[in-house]
N, C-alpha and C positions, 0 to 999 in steps of 0.2 A: 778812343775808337781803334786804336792801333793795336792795342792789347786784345781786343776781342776780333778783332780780323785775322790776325798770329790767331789765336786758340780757334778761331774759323778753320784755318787753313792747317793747321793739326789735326782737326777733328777729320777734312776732307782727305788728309794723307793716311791718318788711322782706317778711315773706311774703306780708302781704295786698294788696303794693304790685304786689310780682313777680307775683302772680295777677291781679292785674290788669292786668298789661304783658303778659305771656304771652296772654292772652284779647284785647286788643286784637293781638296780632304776627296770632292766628288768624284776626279778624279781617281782617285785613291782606291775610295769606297769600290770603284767599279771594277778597276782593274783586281781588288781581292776577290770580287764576285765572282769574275769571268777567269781569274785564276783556280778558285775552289770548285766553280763547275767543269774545268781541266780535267783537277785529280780527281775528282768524282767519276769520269767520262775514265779516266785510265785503270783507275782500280776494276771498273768495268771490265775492262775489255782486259786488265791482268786478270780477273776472275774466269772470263769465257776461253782464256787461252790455257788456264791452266785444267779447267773442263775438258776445253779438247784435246787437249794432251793425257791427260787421263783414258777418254774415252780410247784414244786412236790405240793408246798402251792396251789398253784391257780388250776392243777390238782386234789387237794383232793378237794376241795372247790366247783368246778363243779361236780363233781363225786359224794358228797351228795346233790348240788342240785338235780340231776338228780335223785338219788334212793329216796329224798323228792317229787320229781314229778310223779315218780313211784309211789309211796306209794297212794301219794294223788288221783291217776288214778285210782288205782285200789278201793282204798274205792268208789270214784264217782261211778263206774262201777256198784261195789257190791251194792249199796244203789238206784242207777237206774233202 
């Protein structure tokens, strides 16, 4: 009986080892999850930043053509 109370008492050490590996993998698993929806969330908003930085360029860029055109309207005008 001695022999099987020892392999008793192994098998209860092996199980409370694995519940604890198993509870740490969940761990694990989660922390990859809520890390991968991170970079997900940043490539985002690197995307939207690099849109508006686009846009604000090519809106500055029409906006002095425009006051270039202006400009040049109004000397035509004044020399007409």
């Amino acid at each position: 009986m001695s022999r099987q109370s020892t392999v008793d008492e192994q098998e209860v050490i092996i199980l409370e080892e694995n519940s604890s590996l198993v509870s740490t993998n969940d761990d694990l698993k989660e922390l990859c999850l809520l890390l991968d929806e991170e970079r997900y969330k940043m490539h985002q908003l690197a995307e939207q930043w690099k849109h508006f930085g686009t846009s604000t360029i090519n809106n500055s860029v029409v906006q002095r053509l425009c006051d270039h055109v202006l400009v040049f309207e109004l000397f035509s005008f004044h020399w007409n």
